[in-house]
C-alpha positions as CSV (number, residue, x, y, z in Angstrom):
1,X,-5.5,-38.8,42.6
2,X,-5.2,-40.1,38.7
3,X,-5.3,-43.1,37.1
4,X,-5.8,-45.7,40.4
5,X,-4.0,-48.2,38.5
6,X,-0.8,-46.9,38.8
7,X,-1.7,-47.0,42.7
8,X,-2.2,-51.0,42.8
9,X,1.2,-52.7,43.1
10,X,2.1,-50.2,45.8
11,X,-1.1,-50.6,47.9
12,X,-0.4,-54.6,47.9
13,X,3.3,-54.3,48.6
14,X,2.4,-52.2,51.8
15,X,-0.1,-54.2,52.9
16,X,2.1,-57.4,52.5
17,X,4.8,-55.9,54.8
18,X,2.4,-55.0,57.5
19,X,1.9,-59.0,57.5
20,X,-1.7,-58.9,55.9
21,X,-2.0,-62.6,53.8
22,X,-5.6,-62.8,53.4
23,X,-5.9,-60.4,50.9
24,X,-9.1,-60.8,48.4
25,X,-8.4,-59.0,45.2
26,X,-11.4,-57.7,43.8
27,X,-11.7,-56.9,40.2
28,X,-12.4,-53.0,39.4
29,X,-14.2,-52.0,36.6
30,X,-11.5,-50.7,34.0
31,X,-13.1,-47.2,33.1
32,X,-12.9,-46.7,37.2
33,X,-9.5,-47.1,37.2
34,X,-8.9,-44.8,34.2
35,X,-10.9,-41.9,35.3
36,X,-9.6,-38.8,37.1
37,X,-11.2,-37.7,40.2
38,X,-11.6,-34.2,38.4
39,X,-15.4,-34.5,36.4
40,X,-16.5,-34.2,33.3
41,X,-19.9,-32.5,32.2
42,X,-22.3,-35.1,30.9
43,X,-22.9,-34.5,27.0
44,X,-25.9,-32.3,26.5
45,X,-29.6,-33.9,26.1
46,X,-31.2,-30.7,24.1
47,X,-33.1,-29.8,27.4
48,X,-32.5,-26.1,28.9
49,X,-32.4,-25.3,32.7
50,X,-33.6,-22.2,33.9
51,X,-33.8,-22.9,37.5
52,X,-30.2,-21.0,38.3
53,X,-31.4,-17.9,37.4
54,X,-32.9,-15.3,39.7
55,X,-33.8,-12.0,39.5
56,X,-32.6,-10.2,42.2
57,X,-28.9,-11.5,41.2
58,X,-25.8,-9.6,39.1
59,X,-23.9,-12.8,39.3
60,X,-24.5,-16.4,38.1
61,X,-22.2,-19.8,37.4
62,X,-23.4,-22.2,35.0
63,X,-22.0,-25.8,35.4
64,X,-24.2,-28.2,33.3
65,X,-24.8,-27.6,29.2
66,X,-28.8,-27.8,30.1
67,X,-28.1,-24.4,32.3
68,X,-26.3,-22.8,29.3
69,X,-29.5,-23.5,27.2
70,X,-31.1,-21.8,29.6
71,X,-29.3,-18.9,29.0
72,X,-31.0,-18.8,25.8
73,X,-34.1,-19.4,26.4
74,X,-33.8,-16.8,29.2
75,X,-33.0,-13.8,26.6
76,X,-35.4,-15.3,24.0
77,X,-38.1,-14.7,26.9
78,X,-36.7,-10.8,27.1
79,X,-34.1,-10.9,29.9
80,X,-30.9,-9.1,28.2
81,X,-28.6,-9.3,31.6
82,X,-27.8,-6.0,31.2
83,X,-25.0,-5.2,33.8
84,X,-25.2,-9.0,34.8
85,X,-22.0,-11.7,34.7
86,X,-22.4,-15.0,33.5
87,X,-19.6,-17.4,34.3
88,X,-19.2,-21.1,32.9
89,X,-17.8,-23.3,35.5
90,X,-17.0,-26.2,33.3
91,X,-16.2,-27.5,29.8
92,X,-19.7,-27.9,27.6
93,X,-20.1,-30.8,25.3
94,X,-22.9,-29.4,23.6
95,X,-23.3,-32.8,22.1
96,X,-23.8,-32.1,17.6
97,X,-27.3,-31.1,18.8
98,X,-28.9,-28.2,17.3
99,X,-28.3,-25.1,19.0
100,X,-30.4,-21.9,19.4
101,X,-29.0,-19.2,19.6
102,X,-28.9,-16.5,22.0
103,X,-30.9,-13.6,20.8
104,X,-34.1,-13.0,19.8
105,X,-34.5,-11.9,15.8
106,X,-32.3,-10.2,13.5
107,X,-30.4,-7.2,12.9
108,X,-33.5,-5.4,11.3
109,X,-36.0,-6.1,13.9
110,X,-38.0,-3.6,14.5
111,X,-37.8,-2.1,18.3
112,X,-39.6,-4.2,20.6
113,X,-39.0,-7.4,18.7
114,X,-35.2,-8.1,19.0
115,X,-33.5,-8.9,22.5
116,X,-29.8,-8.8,22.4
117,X,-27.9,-10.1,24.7
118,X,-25.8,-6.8,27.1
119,X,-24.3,-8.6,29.9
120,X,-20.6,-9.9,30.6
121,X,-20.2,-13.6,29.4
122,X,-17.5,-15.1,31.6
123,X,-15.7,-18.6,29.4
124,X,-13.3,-18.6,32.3
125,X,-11.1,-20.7,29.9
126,X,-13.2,-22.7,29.2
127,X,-14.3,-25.4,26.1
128,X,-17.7,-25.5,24.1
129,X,-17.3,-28.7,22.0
130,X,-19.5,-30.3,19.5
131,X,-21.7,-26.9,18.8
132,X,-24.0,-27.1,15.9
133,X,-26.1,-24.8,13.7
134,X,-27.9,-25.0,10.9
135,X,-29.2,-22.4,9.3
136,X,-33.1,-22.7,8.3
137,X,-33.8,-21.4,4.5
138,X,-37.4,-20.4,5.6
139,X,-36.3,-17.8,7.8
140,X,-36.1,-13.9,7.3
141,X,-33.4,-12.8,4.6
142,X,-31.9,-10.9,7.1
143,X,-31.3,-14.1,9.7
144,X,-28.3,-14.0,11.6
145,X,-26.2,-17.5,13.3
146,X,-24.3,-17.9,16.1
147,X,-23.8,-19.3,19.9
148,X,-25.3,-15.5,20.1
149,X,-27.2,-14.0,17.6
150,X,-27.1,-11.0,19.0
151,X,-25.3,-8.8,21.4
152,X,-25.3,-4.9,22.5
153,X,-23.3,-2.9,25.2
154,X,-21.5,-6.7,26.1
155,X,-18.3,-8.0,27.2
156,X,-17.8,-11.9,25.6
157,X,-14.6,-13.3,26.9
158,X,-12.4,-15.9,27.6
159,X,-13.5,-18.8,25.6
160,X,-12.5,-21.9,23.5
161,X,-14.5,-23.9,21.0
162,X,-13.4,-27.4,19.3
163,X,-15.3,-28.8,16.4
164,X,-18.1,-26.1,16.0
165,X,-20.3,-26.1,12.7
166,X,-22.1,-23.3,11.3
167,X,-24.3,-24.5,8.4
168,X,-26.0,-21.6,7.2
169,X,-26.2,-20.7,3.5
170,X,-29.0,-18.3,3.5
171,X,-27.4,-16.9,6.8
172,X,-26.5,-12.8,6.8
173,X,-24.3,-12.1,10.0
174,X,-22.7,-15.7,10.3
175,X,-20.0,-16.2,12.9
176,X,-19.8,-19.3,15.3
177,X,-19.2,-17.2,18.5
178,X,-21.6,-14.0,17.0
179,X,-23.9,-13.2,14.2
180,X,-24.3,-9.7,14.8
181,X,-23.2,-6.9,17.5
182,X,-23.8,-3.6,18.0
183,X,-23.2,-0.1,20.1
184,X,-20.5,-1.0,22.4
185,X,-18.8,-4.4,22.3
186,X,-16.0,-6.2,23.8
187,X,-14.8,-9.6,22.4
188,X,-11.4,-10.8,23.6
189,X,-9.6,-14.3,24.7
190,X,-11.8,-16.4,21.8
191,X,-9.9,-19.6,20.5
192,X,-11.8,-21.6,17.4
193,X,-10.1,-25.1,16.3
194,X,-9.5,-26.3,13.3
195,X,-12.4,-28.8,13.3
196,X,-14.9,-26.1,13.5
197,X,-16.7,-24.2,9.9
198,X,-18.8,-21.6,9.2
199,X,-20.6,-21.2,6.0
200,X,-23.0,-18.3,5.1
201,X,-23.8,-15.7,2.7
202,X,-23.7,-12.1,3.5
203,X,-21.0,-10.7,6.4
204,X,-19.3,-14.4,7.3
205,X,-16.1,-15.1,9.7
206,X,-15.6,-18.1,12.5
207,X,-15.6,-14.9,15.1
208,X,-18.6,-12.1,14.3
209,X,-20.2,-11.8,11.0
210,X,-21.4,-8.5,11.2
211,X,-20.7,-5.2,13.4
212,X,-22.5,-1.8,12.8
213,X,-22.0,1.0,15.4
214,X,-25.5,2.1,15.2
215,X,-24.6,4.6,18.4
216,X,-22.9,7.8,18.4
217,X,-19.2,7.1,20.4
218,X,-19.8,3.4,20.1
219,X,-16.7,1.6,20.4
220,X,-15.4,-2.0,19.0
221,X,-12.6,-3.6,21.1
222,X,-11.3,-7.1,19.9
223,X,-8.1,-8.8,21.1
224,X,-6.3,-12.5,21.8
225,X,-8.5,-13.9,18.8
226,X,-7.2,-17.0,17.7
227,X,-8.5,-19.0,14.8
228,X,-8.5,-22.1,12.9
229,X,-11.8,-22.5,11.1
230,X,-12.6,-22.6,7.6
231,X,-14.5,-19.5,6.7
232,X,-17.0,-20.1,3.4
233,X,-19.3,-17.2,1.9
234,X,-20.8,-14.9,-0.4
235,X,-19.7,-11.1,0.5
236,X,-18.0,-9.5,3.1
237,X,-16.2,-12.5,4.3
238,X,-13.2,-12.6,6.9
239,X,-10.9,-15.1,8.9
240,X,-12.3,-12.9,12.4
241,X,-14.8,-10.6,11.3
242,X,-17.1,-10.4,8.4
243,X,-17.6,-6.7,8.1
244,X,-16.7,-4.2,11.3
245,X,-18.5,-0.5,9.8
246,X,-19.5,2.6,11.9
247,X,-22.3,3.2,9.7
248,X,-23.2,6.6,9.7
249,X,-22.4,6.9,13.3
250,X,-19.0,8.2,15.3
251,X,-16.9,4.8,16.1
252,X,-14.0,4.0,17.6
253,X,-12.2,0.7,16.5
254,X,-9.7,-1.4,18.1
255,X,-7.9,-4.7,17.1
256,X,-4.7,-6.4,18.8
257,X,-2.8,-9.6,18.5
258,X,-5.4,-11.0,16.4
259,X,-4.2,-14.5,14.2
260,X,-6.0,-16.6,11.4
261,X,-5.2,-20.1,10.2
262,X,-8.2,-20.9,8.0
263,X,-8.6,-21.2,4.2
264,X,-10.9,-17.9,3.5
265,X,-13.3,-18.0,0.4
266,X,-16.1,-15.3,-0.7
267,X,-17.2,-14.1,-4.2
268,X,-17.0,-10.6,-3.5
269,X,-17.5,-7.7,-1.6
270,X,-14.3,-7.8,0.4
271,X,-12.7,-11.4,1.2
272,X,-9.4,-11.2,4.0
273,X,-7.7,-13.3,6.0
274,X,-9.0,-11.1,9.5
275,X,-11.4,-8.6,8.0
276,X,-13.6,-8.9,4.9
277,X,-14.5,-5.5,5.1
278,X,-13.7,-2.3,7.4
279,X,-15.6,0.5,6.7
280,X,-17.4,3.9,8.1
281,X,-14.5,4.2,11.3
282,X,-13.8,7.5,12.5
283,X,-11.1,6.0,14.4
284,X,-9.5,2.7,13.9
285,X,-6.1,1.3,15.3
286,X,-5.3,-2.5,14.3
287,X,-1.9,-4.3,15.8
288,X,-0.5,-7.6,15.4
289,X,-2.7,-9.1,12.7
290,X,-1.4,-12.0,11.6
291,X,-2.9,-14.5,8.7
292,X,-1.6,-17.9,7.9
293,X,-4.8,-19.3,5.5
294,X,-5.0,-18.4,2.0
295,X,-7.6,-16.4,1.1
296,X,-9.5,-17.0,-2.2
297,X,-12.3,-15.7,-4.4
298,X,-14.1,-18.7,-5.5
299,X,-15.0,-19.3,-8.9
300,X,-17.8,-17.4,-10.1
301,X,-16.7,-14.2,-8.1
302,X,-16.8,-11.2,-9.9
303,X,-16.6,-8.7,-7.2
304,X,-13.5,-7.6,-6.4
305,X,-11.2,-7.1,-3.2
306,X,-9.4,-9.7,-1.9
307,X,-6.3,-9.0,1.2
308,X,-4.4,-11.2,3.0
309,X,-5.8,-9.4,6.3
310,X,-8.3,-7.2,5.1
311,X,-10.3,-7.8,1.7
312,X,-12.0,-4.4,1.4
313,X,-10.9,-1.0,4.0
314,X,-11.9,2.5,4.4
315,X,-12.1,5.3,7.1
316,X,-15.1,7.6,7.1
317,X,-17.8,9.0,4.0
318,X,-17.4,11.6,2.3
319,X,-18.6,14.1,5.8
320,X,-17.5,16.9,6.9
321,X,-20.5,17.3,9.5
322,X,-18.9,14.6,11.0
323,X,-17.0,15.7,13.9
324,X,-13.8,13.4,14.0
325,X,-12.4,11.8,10.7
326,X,-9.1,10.2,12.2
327,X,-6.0,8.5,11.0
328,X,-6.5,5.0,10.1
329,X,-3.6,3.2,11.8
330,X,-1.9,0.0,11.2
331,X,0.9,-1.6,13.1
332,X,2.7,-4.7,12.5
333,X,1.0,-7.2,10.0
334,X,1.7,-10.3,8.5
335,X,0.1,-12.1,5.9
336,X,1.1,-16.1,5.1
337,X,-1.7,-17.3,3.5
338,X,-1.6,-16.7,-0.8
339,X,-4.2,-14.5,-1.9
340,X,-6.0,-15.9,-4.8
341,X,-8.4,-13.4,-6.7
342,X,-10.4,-13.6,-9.8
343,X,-10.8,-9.7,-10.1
344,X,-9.9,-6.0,-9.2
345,X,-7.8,-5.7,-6.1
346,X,-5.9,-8.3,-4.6
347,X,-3.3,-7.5,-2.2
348,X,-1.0,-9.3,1.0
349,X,-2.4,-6.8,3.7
350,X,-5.5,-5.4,1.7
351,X,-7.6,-5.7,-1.7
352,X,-8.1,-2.4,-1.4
353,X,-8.2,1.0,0.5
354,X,-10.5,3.2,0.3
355,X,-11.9,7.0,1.2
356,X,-10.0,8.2,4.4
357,X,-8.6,11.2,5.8
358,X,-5.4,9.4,6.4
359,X,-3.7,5.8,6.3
360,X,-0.6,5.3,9.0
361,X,0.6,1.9,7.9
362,X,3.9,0.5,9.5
363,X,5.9,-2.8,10.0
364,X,4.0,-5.0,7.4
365,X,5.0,-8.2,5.7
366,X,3.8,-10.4,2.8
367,X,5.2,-13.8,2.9
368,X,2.5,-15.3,0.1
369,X,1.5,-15.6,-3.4
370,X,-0.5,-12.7,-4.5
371,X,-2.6,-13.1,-7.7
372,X,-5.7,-11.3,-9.3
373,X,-7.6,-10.2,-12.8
374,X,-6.4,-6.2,-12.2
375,X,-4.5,-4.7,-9.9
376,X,-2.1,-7.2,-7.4
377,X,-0.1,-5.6,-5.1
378,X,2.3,-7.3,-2.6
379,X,1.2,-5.5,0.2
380,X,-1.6,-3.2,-1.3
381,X,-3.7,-4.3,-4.3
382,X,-5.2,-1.0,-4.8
383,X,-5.0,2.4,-3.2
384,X,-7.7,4.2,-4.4
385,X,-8.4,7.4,-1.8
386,X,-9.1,10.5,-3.5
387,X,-12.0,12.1,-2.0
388,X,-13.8,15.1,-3.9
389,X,-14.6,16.5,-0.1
390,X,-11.1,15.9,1.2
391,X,-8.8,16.2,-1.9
392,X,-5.5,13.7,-1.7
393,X,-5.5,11.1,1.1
394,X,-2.2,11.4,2.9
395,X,-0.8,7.5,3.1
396,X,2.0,7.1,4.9
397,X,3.9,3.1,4.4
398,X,6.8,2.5,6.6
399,X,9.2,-0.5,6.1
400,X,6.8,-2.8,4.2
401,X,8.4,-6.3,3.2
402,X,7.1,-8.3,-0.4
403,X,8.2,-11.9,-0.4
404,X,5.8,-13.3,-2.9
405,X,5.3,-13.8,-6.4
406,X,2.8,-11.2,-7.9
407,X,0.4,-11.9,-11.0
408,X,-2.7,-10.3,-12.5
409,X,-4.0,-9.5,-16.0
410,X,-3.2,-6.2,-15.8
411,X,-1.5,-3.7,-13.5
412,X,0.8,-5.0,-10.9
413,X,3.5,-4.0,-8.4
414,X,5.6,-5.5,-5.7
415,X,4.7,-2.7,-3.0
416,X,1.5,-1.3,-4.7
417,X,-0.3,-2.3,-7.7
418,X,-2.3,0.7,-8.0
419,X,-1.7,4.2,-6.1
420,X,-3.9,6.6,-6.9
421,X,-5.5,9.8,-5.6
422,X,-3.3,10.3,-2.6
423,X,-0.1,11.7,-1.2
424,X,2.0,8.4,-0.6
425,X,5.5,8.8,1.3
426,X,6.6,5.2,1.2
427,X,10.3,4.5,3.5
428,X,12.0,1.5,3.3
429,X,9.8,-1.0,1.0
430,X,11.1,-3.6,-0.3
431,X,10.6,-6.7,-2.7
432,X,12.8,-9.5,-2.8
433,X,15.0,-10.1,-6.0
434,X,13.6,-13.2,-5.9
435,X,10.2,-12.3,-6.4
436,X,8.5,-12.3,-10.3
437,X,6.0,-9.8,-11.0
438,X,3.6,-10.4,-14.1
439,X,1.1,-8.4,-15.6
440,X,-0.2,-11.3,-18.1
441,X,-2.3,-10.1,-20.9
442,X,-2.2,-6.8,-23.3
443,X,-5.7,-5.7,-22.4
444,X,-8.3,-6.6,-19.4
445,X,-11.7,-5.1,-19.8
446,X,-14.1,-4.0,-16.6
447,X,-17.5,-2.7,-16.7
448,X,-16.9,-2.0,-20.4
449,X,-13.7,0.0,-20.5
450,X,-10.4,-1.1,-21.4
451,X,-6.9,-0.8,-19.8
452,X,-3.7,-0.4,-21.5
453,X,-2.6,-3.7,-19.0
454,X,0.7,-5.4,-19.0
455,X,1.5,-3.1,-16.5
456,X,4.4,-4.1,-14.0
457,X,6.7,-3.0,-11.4
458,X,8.7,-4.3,-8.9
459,X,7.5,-0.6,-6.5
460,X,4.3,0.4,-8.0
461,X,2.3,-1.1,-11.0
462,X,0.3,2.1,-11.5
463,X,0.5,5.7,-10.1
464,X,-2.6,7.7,-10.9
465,X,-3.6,11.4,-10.5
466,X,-0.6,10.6,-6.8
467,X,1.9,12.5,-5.5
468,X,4.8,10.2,-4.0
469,X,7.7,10.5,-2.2
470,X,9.7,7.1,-1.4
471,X,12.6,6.7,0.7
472,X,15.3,3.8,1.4
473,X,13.9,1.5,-0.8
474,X,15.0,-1.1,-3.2
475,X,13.2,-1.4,-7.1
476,X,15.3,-4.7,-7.2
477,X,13.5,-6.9,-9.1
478,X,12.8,-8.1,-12.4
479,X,10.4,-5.5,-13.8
480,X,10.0,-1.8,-13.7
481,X,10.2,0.2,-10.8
482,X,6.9,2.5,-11.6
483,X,5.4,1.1,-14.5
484,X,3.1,3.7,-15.4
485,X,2.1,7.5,-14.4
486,X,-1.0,8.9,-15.2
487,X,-2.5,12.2,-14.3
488,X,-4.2,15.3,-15.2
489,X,-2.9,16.9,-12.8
490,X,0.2,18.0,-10.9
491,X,2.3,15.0,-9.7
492,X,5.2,15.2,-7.9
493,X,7.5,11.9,-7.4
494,X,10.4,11.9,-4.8
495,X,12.7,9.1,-4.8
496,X,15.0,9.6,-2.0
497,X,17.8,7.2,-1.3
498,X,16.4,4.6,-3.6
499,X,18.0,1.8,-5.9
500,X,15.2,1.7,-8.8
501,X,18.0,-0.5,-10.8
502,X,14.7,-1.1,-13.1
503,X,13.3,1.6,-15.5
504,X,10.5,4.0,-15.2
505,X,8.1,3.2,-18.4
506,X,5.4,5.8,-18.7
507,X,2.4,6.1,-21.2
508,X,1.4,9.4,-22.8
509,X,-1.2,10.4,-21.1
510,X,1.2,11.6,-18.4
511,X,1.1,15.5,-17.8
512,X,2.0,17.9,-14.7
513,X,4.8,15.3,-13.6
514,X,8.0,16.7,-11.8
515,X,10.6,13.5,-10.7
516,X,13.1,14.5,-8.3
517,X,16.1,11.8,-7.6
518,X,17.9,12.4,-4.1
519,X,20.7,9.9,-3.8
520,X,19.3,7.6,-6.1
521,X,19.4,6.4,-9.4
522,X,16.8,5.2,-12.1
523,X,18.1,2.7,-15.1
524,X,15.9,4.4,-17.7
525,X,13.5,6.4,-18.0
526,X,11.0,6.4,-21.0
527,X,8.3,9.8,-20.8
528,X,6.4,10.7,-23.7
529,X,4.9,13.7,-22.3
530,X,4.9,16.9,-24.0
531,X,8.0,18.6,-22.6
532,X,10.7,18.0,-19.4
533,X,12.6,20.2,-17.5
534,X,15.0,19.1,-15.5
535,X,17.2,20.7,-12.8
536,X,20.6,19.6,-11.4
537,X,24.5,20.3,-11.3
538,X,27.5,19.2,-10.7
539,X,28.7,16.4,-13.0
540,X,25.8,13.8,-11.5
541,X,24.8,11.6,-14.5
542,X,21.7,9.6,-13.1
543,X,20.8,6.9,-15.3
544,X,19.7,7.2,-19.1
545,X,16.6,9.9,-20.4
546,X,14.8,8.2,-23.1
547,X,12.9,10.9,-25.1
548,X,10.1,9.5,-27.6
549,X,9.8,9.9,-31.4
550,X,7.5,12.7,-31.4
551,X,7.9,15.6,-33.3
552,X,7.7,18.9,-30.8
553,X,8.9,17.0,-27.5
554,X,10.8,19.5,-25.9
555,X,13.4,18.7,-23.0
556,X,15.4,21.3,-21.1
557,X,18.0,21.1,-19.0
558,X,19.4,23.7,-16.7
559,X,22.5,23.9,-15.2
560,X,23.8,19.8,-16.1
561,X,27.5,20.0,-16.8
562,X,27.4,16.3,-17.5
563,X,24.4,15.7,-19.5
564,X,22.6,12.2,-19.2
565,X,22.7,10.7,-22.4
566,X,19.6,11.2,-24.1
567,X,17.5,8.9,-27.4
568,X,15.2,10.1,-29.7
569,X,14.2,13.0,-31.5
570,X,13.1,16.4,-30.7
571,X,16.0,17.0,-28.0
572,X,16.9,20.8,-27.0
573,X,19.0,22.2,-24.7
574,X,17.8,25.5,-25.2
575,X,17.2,27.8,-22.4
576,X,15.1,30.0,-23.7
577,X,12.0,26.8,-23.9
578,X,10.1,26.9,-20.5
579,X,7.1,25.1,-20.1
580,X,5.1,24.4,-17.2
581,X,6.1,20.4,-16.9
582,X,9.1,20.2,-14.8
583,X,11.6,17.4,-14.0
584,X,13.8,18.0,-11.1
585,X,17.1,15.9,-10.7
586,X,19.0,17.0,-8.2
587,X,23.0,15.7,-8.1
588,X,23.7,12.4,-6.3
């Protein structure tokens, strides 16, 4: 029954009618007549209850924010509720006090010495408001913050928090709802406001700061994340998660339906909108990621890797021991958020991908601003896989969408500003015509060497030591399609069905390279590579060969009854010239 007063004028009406005229009104207090009959926990007073807990039981409810400290203290004193439940019952106002966390020590605790917490937490939908940590600068470097500091073989579900603070500079595995799981781990139905923070230093997001594997066949499950928090730190810093990394052990990984609405920041070391850095999975499959917050590498930062959902990603080592090396997967992503970086690899849906046996990317969008020192790629900054165990990486990218303007010093590219050391087959990727894509500055030094940079295209900034083959795509906008091929070995590029209205502007360090045009067409092409062959018929004329002014280029076609028109010096159509560099152009 709400809000009595509403209630009033009817009560005296009735009562007036039944012929009642003695009526003495008394006055209410006005916070009765406000108040539902549905109660309200009191605020916390920084005591803990431990008097609901007994032994003997799987099962317990906790209904006052005194009987949730409890809960701490209770695992702090050794009890891990290992196949126990632990339900709230009510909203907690947890009152700005300071909060212990539940867990005793830190990731590196020696056996013995660290209690996780291994039961089932219950939120039942419910809110914990006004929760406060600060992080203390005396403590072990390896410290981590959260409501739980730790957790193991757990299920965490179901649970809200509004205005949350996590103040903990010094902090490694900072997340408000965990600092650091391990082994098997479930995390699902987690909402964070946008009044709540976190600020840390190593492995940093409003969700988990840090998860190893550490077990062989552990397995990582988080879905219906939700999150609004501002995310501050050093390295390995994420929207959701920190760092998510098998270590040297089998893992299984998933993610679903997972969105972030918070500014970002890190210096380094992987900085994205949901993951700052994914690493060390066997087997990983991520759906519906979606990132709204921009994502920035503050001032100062020098490391590189910054993504719109994931700053820094890669499958397994370098292993072939290891049992299981599968696909990395990726289905439907969105980024919103710009991605602002200050050096190598910035990128809408990563900074940067790494070692993997394979990368299955589909349905992927990039709505925001995309800018870095090297390498800025509308949906990939870098993709950097070869592996001198595995060869190639096999990347597959299908229908990929580039909305945003893409800047860096050197090397940058609509789709991809760097592809290098794998196999890409790219279908249906596009950017926008009304995209700009700017590679700023002539040269951009790292670690000492220097790049050729001013490298730009409106596909692919830079294709290194790659073979690609990509389908149903528009080059559409102002720039080159591939900027730049460089290899020292075979490459093969396939461009099937493609409108690269844009040139093809490669350096001369380009050698091994065979191009082969399947109803599609290139403005220009400029190759200064020490000899071409190319093979087609008919009376297809596909764009214009530009040949450079170099003495002994050699360039041979075979069986063109309509010769492209050709520039430069050092031309033949000589049959009798065969080299080992071939061009294939078959007839549109």
């Amino acid at each position: 029954m709400k809000h009595l007063r509403s209630l009033v004028p009817v009560l005296l009406l009735l009562l007036l009618a039944a012929g009642c005229r003695n009526i003495v009104l008394v006055p209410v207090p006005e916070d009765f007549l406000d108040k539902d009959d549905e109660t309200t926990a009191e605020p916390w007073t920084g005591e803990a209850d431990t008097s609901w807990y007994a032994a003997g039981s799987s099962s317990f409810s906790l209904d006052t924010p005194e009987a949730l400290a409890g809960l701490s203290e209770l695992v702090e004193k050794g009890e891990t509720f290992a196949d126990k439940t632990v339900t709230l019952e009510t909203d907690m106002d947890l009152n700005g006090k300071e909060w212990t966390p539940i867990g005793k020590g830190n990731r590196k605790s020696v056996d013995g010495e660290a209690v996780y917490f291994s039961g089932t937490f219950d939120g039942n939908g419910k809110t914990i408001s006004n929760f406060t940590i600060t992080g203390d600068p005396e403590a072990s470097a390896d410290q981590g913050y959260g409501f739980f500091n730790l957790a193991e073989n757990a299920v965490i579900k179901d649970i809200s928090f509004e205005n949350a603070k996590v103040n903990a500079p010094e902090g490694d595995s900072v997340g408000i709802l965990l600092g650091y799981g391990r082994r098997n781990l479930e995390i699902s139905g987690i909402n964070i406001d946008d009044t709540s923070s976190v600020i840390g230093n190593d492995s940093v997001a409003s969700v988990m700061g840090r998860y190893y594997a550490e077990a062989e066949n552990a397995m990582l499950t988080m879905s219906d994340i939700e999150s609004s928090a501002d995310v501050t730190g050093e390295k390995k810093t994420g929207g959701i998660a920190g760092i998510v990394s098998g270590n040297t052990w089998l893992q299984t990984f998933r993610a679903s339906d997972i969105v972030n609405r918070g500014i970002v920041t890190g210096k380094g070391d992987g900085t994205g909108g949901i993951f700052g850095y994914h690493g060390n999975i066997h087997d990983s499959t991520m759906e519906r990621l979606y990132n709204y917050g921009d994502v920035r590498i503050e001032d100062g930062g020098t490391a590189p890797y910054a993504g719109g959902i994931i700053g820094y990603g890669s499958g397994t080592k370098d292993d072939l021991a290891a049992p299981r090396k599968n696909t990395i997967v990726i289905r439907t992503a969105e980024n919103h958020g710009d991605v602002l970086g200050n050096a190598a690899g910035a990128g809408g849906l990563a900074g940067i991908f790494g070692s993997a046996k394979s990368y299955d990317i589909s349905d992927v969008w990039n709505y925001g601003n995309i800018s870095g020192a090297k390498d800025a790629g509308g949906i990939i900054g870098s993709m950097s896989v070869s592996s001198a165990v595995w060869g190639r990486t096999d990347v597959a990218l299908v229908s990929a969408h580039n909305s945003g303007d893409i800047t860096a010093v050197s090397r940058a590219g609509g789709i991809f500003g760097v592809a290098g050391g794998c196999i890409l087959r790219a279908v249906s990727c596009v950017t926008d015509e009304s995209c700009t894509i700017e590679a700023e500055t002539q040269n951009y030094i790292q670690n000492g060497n220097r790049d050729a940079g001013n490298i730009a295209g409106s596909f692919i900034g830079y294709l290194s030591q790659a073979n690609a083959e990509i389908g149903n795509t528009d080059g559409t906008s102002k720039n080159e399609f591939i900027a730049n091929v460089y290899s020292n070995g075979d490459v093969l590029i396939v461009l099937d069905n493609c409108e690269a209205n844009f040139p093809m502007d490669w350096v001369s360090n380009a050698y091994h390279i065979r191009l082969s045009l399947l109803e599609s067409s290139v403005a220009s092409i400029e190759i200064p590579i020490t000899s071409l062959y190319i093979n087609g018929n008919d009376t297809s004329e596909i764009g214009k060969l530009i040949a450079p002014e170099t003495a002994g280029v050699n360039i041979r076609y075979t069986g063109l009854t309509n010769t492209p028109e050709t520039e430069g010096t050092g031309i033949t159509e000589d049959d009798s010239i065969l080299d080992t560099y071939e061009w294939t152009i078959p007839s549109v």
